[in-house]
N, C-alpha and C positions, 0 to 999 in steps of 0.2 A: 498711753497704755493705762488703760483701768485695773483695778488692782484690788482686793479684799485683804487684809490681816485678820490670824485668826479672832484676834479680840473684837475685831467691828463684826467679825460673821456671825460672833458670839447674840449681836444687837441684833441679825437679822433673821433669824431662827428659823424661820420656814422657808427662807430664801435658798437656804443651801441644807443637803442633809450629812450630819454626818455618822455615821458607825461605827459605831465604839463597841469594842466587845468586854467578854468576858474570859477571862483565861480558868483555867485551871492546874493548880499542880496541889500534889498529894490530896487530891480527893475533894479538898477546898475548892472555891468558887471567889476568888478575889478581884474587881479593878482593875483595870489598869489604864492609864490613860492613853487616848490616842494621839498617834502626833500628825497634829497640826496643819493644812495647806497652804497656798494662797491659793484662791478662786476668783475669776471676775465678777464687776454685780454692775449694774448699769448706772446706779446715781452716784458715786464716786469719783473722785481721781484720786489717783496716790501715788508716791514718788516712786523710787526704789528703795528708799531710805523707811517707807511703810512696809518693809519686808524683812525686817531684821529679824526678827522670831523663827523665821522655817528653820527648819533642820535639811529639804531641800528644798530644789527649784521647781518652777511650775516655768509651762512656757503661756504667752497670751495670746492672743490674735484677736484684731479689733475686725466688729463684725462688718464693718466698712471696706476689709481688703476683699472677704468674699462677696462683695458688691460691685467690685469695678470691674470685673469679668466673670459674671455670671454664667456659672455649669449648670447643666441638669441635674447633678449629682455635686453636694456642694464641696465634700470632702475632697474633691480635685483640686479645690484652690489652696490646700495644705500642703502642696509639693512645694518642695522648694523655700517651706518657712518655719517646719516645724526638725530640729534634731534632733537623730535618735529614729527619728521614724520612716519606715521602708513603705512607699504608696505606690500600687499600682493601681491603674483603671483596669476594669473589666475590656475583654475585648468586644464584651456581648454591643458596645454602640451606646446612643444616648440613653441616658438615664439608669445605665448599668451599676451592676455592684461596686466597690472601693474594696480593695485589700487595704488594709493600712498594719503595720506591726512595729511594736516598740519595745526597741534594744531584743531582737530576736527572737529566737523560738522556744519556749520554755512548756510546751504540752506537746504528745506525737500521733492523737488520735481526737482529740477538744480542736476547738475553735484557737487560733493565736490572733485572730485579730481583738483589736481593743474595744471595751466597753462602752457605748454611750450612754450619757446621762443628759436629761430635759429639767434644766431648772433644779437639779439633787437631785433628782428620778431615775432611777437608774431606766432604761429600756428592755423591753427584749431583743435579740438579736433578730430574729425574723430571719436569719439568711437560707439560702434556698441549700439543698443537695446538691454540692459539688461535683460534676462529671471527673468519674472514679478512672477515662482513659480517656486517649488521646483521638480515640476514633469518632465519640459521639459527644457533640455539646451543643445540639440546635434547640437545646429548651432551656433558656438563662432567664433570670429577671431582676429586678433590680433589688437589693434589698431592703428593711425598714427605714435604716440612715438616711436612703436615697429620696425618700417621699418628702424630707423636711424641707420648706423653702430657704433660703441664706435671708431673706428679705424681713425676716421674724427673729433672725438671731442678732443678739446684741456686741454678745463675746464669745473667745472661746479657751478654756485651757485646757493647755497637755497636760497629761503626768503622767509619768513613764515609768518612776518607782514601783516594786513590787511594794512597799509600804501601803500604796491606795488599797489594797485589800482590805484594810483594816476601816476603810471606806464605805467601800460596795458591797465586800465579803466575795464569794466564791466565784463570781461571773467576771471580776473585775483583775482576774489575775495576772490578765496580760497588759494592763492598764488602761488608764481612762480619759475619753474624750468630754469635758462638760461643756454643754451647751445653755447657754444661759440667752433667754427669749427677751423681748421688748416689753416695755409696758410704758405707760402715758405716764408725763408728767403733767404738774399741774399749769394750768394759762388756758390759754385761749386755742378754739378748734385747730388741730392741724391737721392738713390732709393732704400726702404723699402719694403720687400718681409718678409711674415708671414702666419703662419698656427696655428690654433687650433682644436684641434679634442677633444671630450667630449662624455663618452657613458654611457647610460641613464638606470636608476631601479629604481623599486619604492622604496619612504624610509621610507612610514609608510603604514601598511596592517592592516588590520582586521586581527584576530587568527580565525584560522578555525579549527575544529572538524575531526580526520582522525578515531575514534576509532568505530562510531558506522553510522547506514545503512543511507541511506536520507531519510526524511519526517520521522524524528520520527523510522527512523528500531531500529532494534534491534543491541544488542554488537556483531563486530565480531571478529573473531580469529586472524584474523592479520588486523595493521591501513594500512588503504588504501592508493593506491599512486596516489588520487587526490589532489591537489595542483592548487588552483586559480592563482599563480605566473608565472607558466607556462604556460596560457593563452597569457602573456605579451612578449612582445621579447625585444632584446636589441636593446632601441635606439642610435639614435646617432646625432650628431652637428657639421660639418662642418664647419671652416669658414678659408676661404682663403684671403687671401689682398696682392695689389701689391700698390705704392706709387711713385711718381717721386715727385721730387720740385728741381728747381733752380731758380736762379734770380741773379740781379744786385744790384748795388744801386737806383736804377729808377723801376727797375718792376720786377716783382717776378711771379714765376706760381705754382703752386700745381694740379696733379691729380692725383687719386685712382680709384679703382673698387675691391668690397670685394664681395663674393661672400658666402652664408649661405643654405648649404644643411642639413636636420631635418629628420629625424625619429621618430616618437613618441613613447612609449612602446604598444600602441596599435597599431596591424597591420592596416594596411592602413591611416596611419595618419603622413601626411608628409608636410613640408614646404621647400619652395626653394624663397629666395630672392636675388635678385643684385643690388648694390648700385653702380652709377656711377658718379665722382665729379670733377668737375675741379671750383679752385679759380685761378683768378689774384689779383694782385694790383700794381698798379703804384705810380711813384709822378714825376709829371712836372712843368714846369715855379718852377725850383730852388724850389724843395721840398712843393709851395705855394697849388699846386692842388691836391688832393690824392683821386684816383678811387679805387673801390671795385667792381670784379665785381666774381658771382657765379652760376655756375648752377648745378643741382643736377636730376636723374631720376634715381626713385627704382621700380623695378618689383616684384611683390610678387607673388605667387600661394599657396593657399593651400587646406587640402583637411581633411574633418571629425575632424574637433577640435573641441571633445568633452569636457566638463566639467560634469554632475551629469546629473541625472534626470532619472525618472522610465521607461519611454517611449525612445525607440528607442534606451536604452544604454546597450551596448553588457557586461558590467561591470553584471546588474541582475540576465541574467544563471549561469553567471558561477561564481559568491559569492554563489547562490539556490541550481543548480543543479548539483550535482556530475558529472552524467553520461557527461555532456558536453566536459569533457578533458579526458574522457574512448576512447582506442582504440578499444574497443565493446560495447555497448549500451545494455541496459537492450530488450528495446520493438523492436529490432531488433539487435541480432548478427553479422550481417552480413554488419552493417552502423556503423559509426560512424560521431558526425555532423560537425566536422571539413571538412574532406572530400567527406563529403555526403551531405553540407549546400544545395542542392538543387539539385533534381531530377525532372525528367521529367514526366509532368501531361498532359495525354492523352486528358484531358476536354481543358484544355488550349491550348495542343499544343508547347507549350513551357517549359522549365525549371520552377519549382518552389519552393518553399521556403519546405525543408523537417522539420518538428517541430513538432511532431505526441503528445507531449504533451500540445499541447493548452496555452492560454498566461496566464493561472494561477490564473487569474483575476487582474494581474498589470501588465498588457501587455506585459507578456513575447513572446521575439521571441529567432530564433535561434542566437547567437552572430555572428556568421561567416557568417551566410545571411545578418547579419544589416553590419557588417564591409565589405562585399563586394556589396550588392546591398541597402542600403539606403544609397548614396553618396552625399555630400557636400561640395562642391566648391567652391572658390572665389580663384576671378583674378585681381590684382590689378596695375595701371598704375599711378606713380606720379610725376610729373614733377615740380621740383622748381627751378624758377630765381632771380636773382637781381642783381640790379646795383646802388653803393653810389656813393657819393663825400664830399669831405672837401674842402673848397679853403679860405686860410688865407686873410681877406681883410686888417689886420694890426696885429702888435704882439700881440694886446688884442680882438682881435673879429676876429672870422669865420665864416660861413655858412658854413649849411650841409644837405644834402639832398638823397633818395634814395625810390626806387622802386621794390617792390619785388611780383612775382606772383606764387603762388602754383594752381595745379588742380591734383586735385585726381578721377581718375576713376576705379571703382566696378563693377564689375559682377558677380553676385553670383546664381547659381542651387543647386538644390535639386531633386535627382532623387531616386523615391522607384519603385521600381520594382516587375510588379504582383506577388499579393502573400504575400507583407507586410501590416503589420496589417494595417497600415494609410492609405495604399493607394487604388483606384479604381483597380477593376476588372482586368484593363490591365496595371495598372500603375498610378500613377500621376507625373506631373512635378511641378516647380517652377522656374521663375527666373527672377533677379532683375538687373537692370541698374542704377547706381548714378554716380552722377558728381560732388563734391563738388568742388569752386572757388574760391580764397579767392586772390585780388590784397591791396595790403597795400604802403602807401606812405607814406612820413614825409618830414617836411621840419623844421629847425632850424636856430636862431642864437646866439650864443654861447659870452660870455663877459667872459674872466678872469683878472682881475684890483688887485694892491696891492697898498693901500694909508698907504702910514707911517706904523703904528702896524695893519691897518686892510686891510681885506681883501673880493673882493663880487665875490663871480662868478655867471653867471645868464644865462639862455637860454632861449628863447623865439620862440615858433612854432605851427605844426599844425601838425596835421597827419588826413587821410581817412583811413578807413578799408571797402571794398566792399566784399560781401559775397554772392552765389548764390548756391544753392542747386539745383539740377534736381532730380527727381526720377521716375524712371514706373518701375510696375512688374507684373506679370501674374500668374494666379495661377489654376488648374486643374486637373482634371483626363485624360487619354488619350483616345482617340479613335482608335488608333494601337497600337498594344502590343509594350510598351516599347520602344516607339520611341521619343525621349523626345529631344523635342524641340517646338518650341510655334506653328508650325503651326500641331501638334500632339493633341493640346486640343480639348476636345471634345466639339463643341458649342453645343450641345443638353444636356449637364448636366452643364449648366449656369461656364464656368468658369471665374474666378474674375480677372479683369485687374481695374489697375487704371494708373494715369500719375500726379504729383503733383510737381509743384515746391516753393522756398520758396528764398527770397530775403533778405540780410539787407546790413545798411551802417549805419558806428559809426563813427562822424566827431567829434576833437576835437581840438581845441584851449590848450595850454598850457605854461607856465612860471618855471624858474627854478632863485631862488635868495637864493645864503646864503651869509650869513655874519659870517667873522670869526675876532678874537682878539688874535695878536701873537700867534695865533695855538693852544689855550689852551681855549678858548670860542670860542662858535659853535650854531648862532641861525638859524632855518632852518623853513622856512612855505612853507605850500603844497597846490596844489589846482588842481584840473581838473574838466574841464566841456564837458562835452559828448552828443554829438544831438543824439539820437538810432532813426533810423525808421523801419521795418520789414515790408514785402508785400510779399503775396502771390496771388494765381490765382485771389482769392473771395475779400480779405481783405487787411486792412493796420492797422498798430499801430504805433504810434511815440510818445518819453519821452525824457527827460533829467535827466540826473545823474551829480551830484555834488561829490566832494572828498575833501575836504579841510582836512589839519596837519598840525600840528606845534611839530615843535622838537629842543631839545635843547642838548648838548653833553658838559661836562669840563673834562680837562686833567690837573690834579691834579700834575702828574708828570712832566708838564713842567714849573713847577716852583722848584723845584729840578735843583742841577748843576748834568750837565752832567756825569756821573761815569758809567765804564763798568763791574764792580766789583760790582754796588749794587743791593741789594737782590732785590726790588721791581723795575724794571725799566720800566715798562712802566703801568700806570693807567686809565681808564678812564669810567666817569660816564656819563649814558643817558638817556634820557625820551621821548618817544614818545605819539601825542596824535594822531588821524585818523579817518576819517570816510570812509566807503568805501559805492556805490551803485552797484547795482545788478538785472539788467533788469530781467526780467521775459517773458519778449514776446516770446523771440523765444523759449521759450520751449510749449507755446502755437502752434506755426504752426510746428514747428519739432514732435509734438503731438497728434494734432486734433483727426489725423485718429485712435489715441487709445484709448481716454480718451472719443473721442465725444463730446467736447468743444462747447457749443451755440456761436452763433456768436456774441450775444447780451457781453458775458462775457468778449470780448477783449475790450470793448470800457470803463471798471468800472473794480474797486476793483481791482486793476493789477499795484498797483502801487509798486516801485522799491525795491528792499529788502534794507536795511539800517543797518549796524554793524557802533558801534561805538568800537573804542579800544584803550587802553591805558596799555603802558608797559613800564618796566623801567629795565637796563640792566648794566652791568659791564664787563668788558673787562679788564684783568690785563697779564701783561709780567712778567717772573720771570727770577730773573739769564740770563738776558740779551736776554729774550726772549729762552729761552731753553725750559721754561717749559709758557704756556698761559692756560689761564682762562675765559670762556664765562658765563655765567648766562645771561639771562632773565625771566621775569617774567611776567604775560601780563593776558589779562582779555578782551573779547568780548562778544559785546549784540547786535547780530542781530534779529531787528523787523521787522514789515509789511511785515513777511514769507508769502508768500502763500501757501496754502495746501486746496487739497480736500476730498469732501465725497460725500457722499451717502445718499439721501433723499428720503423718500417715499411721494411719491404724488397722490393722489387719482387719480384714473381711468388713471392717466400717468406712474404709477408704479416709482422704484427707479430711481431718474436723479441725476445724477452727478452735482456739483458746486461745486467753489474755491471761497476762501476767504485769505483775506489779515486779519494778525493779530496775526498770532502766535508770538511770540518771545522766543530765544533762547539762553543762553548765555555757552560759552565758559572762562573754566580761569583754568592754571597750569603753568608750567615752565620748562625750558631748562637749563641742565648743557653739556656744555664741556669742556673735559679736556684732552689738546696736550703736548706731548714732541718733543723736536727735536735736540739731542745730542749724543756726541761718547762716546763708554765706552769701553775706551780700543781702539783695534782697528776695533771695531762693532760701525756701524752707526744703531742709534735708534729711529725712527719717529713712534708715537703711537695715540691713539684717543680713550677717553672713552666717552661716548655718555648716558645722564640720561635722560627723559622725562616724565613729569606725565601730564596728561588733563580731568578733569572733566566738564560734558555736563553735560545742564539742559534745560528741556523744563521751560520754564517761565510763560508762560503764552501760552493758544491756542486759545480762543476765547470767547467774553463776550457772553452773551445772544442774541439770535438775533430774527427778525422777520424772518418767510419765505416768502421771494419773492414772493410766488405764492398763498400761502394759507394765508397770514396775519396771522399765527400762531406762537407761541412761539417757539422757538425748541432752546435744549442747547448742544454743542456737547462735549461732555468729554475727549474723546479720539476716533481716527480715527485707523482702521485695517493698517497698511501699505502694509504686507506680512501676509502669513495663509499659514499652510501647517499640513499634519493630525499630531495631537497630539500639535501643538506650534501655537504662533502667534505674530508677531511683531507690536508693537501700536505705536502711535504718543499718549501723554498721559501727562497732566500739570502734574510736578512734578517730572516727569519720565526723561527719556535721549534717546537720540536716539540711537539704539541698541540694547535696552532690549528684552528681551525674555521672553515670558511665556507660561507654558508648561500644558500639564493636569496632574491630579494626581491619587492616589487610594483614595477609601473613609478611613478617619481615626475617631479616635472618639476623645472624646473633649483633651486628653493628646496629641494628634499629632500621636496615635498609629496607622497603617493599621489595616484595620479592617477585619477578615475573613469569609466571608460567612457561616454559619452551614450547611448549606444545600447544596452549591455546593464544601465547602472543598478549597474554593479561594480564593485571593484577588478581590475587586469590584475595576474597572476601574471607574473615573467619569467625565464628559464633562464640569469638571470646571475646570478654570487655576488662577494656583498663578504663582507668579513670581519667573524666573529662575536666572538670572542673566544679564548681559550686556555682549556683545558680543567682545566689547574692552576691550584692557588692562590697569589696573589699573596705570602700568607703564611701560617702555622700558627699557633698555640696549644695549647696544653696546659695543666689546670692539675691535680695528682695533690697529694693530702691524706690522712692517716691521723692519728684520733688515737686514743686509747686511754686508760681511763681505768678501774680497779679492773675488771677481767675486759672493762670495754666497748668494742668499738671498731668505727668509723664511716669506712668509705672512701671517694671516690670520685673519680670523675676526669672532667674538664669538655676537651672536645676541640671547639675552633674553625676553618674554615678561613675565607679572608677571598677575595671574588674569584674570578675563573673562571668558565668560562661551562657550561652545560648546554644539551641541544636534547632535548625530549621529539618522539618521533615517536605514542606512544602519542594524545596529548594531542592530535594533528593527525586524527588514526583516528577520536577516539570525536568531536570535531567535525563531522566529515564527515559521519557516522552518529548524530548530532545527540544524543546519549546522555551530551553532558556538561554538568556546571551549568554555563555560561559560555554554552552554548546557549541553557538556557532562562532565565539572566538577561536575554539578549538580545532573546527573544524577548515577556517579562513588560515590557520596555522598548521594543519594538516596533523595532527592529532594532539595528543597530549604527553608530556616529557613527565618519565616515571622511575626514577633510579639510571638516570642518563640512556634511557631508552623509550623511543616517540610509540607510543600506542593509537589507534585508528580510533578519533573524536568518539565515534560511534560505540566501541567498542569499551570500552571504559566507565564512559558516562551511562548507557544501558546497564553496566553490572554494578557499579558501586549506587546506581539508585536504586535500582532492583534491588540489590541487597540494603540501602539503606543504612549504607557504610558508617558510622556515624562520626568516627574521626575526620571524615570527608565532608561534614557538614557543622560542625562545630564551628560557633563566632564568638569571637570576643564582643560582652556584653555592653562596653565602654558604649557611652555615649553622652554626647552636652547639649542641649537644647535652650533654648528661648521657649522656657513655657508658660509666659504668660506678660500680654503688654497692651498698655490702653493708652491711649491719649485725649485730652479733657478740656475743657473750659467751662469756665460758671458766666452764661450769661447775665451780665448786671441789669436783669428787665427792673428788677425791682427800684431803679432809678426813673421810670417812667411809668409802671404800672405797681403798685403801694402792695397791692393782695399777693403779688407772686415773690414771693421770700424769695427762690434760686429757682434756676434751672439750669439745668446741668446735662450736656452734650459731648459724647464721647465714640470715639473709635477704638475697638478690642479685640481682642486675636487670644488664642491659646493653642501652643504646639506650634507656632508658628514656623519656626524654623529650624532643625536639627545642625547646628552647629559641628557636631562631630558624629559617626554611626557607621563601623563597620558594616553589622549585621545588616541582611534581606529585609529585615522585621524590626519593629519594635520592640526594643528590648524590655521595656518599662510595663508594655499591655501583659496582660493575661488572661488565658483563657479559664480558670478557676481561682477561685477567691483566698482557696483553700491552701490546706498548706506542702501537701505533695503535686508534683507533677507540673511546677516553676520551671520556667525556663524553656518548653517546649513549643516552639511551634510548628501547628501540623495542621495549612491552610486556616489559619489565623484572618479572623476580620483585622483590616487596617486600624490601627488608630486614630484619631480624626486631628485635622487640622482647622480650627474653627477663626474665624474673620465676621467681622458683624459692628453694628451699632449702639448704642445705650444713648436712652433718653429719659431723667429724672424732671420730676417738676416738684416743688412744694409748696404748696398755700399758706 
């Protein structure tokens, strides 16, 4: 484990940034110190016993684990090793988004996923627009996180504390991933050549019915050899890497270029990215000046990343309709729609969609017209620079300083082509241009002083973050068949263009002061202060955000004499107190154009979100550090939430408004527990990972007047998500996540009750509550051993609780296409309050209606999600230039150990924070299998 204390980060100044604010009280402008982290840095090692100062815990991860089974999206390889932290993959396929959230949900209309940082830098988020239902999500992409190679990162820390704000400030409220990159040491050329190859199936399916006809046919004589699996192909993952590094004692270089070819399991669903990186660093005038300087440009393309949804996804024939993977078709022998997805239409003139059975009434089309003519595109261009300095002005103070600029550019289409249900006569197009720009500076100056038994280290600086968003898009049907490009829209069927751009700038002041006492007391205060201003075309908004903590840390064990034989050797107790802010504005103009925002509402009731938090932690070495010990414990109240609703107003119909007021609190705790010893002659480094988090809405809102009608109105609970049969609330008392679904009528013992007259169950358009969407708790269990060139990883990832609702699973019932149908039917119907109902009869109404207590699973599930096995060929005994090489076999998702549910309960179809737990024809999650090949010279 690599490891930084704050006094050595103190020495490395532009290595890491940190934020130190300014507080304010009665009208003064005072100080105050911030506390403290541990962070990784690459030329280091340090014990445990280099971490006595925090007041809390960081967690690490050496950038070697996300190497042995390379994702397309690296933050996959953090399941299963990070606690506290809730990860899901996107369902959108390779190279998809990462949910990732730490210790809960603490915003109810912001982002909750956590912050990354590059080297101190904080990022922008880049994530896409969240599909707001459950019906449509065929336009996903991956987000910024996703572009970065694991092959470039060195280390990684969590920090989970709401304290980090006093870090990052307002983006980082949910807390922070830092990423700390490679750079050259000094020797001789080294140059690092590797491949991973990974090929892709799905690992949790729906059971499908082969024994009896479609819609309800009859039993026939032999089970049919349709099979929705073979729909899918094999995908696959590419990723190649080449590496140089050399240097001196004075200057160092590093450059890479990794290269990620995808296949999705769905045809035509592909990604292709390339990362190009060069670092230096120097140190001149006798070690006193020390340069960083970096530049970075990833290209991305990809093309149909779909995740769920009724509309547009080639997933609903072919789970419905048999005939779809028939090399003969019922309503013509002579076609089939693979290779028949569109023939030639005399009225048009052109090729068009073949689908002779109409879309069903849930918008069925052919799957092989949607996978090859409704296309989805984006193109991405990103460019990041920067350049530090340190320069020692005496053995106890430096200044540091540095500049770094990212620009990320988007182009994304949408092409349906005559003949698809969405689109106009001839076609419609789509397409959007963004520019996001984000330059960040910092400037510090840094004290480390030891007086007698104590000791201060202090910083003191400033940082700018400038931020600029551009956007136009256009949007239309065409007026030439199928010519899709924008001067192709038809101006006589009004097509939609806009141009919108959006500005902010977050300046802060900061201070960094602890005070230590022979190394075994540890007082630490924090503070930041943050000017936000946001502008766009029409408007402006500008607040301040405060962050004050105090933390204090004792090491119990350094009053003990030193012994390397004893059982307890290293101890240490901590407590943190924090407050974090949490602007709201820019989700107002990154919004507007959805929400419909009054202009009147940016200038009122928008003020900053407020969490306060307090945790208290234990950190213990055992056996001389072989075996360590993490606990914390922690407890969060974030207030003055904003959230909206929906008001009816006379003769103006329902208008939207937000209000400040909810409050929400978060409180559970974190165990891990590491090894790191030989047994025998196997080396054994291990990591089990516990986490529990209870959410609670606290309060939503007192009583209030209406602004427009001077009337009373009381709001109880707000819809967040609706989808048929469920519905997601915001609701006192409640938690963010829950679910509630519809039911059948019962009578007063909780019996279903059966109609006499139609011989049924009665569906009812009333919802009780299903369950929460999160899990009650985590697990992890991460293992390495290694043994003469062998070594064997893997990592066992558990969640426990939490509910799921298949809507897929309600579909293929209705349409009698699933086993459960025709076990029913083999059974001669289905037993319902100690009365048998006819298969058909049943399963037709409660999918129709979309029963949702009928389709509720328990979310439990244990997996083997991730394992490689290894050898280091010893060529270098016979060939001098080749240092290692290194050959492996790797898998991720390999095997579900335990899984109720149809689905994966882990995927999701939004990154976002409502509408968890749904699936509603859901891509598979992938099961990957594959090879790795490292060499180094």
């Amino acid at each position: 484990m690599k490891a930084f204390t704050p006094k050595t980060l103190l020495n490395c100044g532009f290595s890491q940034s940190f934020c130190i604010s300014l507080m304010k009280k009665s009208g003064t402008a005072f100080f105050l110190a911030l506390l403290p982290i541990s962070v990784t840095y690459a030329d280091h090692e340090t014990s445990l016993k280099d971490t006595v100062k925090l007041p809390y815990s960081s967690q690490q991860i050496d950038g070697a684990d996300l190497m042995k089974v390379k994702d397309a999206n690296f933050v996959n390889s953090l399941i299963g090793r990070v606690a506290g932290a809730t990860i899901n993959p996107s369902a959108s396929g390779v190279g998809g988004s990462v949910r990732m959230v730490l210790r809960g949900y603490r915003s109810i209309l912001k982002s909750n996923n956590v912050l990354f940082t590059l080297d101190g830098v904080p990022l922008p988020r880049l994530e896409s627009e969240q599909p707001s239902n459950s019906y449509t999500s065929n336009w996903q992409t991956g987000d910024g996180i996703a572009a970065f190679s694991p092959d470039d990162i060195e280390s990684i820390s969590v920090l989970s504390t709401a304290a980090v704000s006093t870090l990052y400030g307002s983006r980082s409220a949910s807390g922070v991933v830092m990423i700390n990159t490679k750079k050259a040491n000094s020797g001789k050329l080294r140059v690092e050549l590797g491949n991973s190859t990974t090929f892709s199936s799905p690992l949790v399916m729906p059971e499908f019915q082969q024994t009896y006809g479609a819609q309800w046919g009859d039993k026939i004589s032999h089970p049919q050899s349709w099979d929705p699996t073979d729909f899918f192909r094999t995908g696959h993952t590419i990723n190649n890497s080449l590496s140089l590094s050399m240097g001196n004692e004075y200057n160092q270089t590093r450059v890479s270029a990794v290269t990620m070819n995808g296949t999705g399991i769905i045809p035509k669903n592909n990604v292709d990215r390339y990362n190009f990186s060069l670092r230096n660093t120097s140190s001149l005038l006798h070690h006193r000046l020390k340069l960083d300087f970096t530049l970075r440009y990833i290209h991305t393309a990809e093309q149909n990343m779909l995740s769920q949804g009724m509309y547009g996804n080639p997933l609903v024939p072919v789970y419905l309709v048999p005939d779809v993977l028939q090399e003969r078709i019922n309503v013509n022998p002579d076609y089939n729609y693979k290779n028949h997805f569109e023939v030639y239409d005399p009225r048009l003139g052109a090729n068009a969609q073949y689908w002779p059975l109409g879309d069903m009434g849930i918008g069925m089309q052919n799957p092989y017209w949607i996978i090859n003519r409704n296309l989805y595109n984006q193109k991405k261009k990103r460019l990041l620079g920067g350049i530090g300095m340190k320069f020692d002005l005496t053995s106890w103070l430096n200044v540091s300083g540095r500049i770094h600029y990212d620009r990320d550019q988007e182009t994304a289409t949408e092409k349906l082509y005559a003949s698809s249900l969405q689109a106009g006569p001839l076609g419609s197009y789509y397409e959007s241009e963004d520019e996001n720009t984000q330059i960040y500076s910092d400037l510090q100056f840094n004290v480390r002083k030891t007086i007698g038994d104590f000791s201060i280290d202090a910083t003191l600086g400033s940082s700018i973050c400038n931020t600029k968003f551009d956007n136009s898009y256009a949007d239309g049907v065409l007026k030439v068949l199928n010519q899709f490009n924008l001067s192709g829209l038809d101006e006589r069927r009004y097509p939609f263009s806009a141009e919108w751009n959006y500005h902010d700038r977050a300046t802060s002041l900061f201070m960094l002061a602890q005070l230590g006492y022979k190394n075994r007391l540890f007082l630490d205060l924090g503070g930041r202060m943050e000017w936000l201003k946001f502008w766009d075309d029409n408007s402006s908004y500008s607040t301040d955000v405060i962050y004050p903590s105090i933390g204090a840390s004792v090491v119990p064990t350094g009053w003990l004499p030193d012994n390397p034989n004893r059982f307890l050797s290293f101890l240490r107790l901590n407590y943190t107190y924090s407050e974090t802010g949490n602007s709201f504005t820019d989700y107002i103009f990154l919004n507007k154009k959805r929400v419909g925002l009054k202009p009147r509402l940016e200038d009122n009731m928008l003020d900053p979100e407020h969490t306060k938090s307090h945790e208290i932690g234990l950190n213990a070495g055992f056996l001389n550090d072989k075996i360590n010990l993490a606990f914390t414990m922690y407890k969060t109240s974030t207030s003055d939430l904003p959230f909206g609703g929906y008001l009816p107003i006379p003769s103006q119909g329902d208008i939207y408004f937000m209000y400040n007021g909810c409050r929400i609190d978060n409180k559970g705790f974190e165990l891990t527990l590491s090894a790191n010893m030989n047994i025998g002659q196997v080396k054994w480094d291990g990591r089990f990972t516990y986490s529990i988090n209870k959410n609670e809405v606290k309060q939503l809102l007192e009583p209030q007047k209406n602004p427009i009608t001077d009337t009373d109105f009381n709001l109880e609970e707000i819809q967040m998500a609706k989808g048929s049969g469920w519905y997601t609330p915001l609701k006192k008392g409640g938690s963010i996540g829950d679910i509630y679904v519809t039911d059948l009528q019962r009578d007063e013992q909780g019996n279903v009750v059966i109609d006499k007259t139609s011989q049924n169950v009665v569906p009812v358009n009333e919802y009780i509550y299903a369950g929460n969407a999160d899990p009650k708790y985590t697990m992890g269990l991460a293992n390495s051993f290694s043994w003469k060139g062998f070594e064997l990883d893997f990592v066992i990832h558990a969640r426990f609780g939490g509910v799921g609702l298949s809507m897929t699973q309600a579909v293929m019932d209705q349409f009698g296409v699933s086993q459960a149908t025709a076990i029913a039917r083999d059974n001669g119907g289905v037993w319902v309050s100690g009365e048998k109902i006819p298969a058909e009869n049943y399963y037709r109404l409660v999918g129709w209606a979309r029963t949702g207590t009928v389709y509720t699973y328990d979310a439990t599930n244990i997996r083997l999600a991730e394992m490689s096995i290894a050898y280091h060929i010893p060529v270098n005994r016979w060939v001098k230039w080749i240092q290692d090489v290194r050959v492996a076999l790797v898998g991720r998702n390999l095997l579900m150990l335990y899984n109720k549910a149809p689905f994966d309960p882990e995927s999701t179809a939004s990154t976002g924070t409502w509408g968890q737990g749904i699936d509603n024809f859901r891509q598979p999650s992938y099961r990957n299998m594959g090879f790795s090949v490292n060499l180094t010279f």
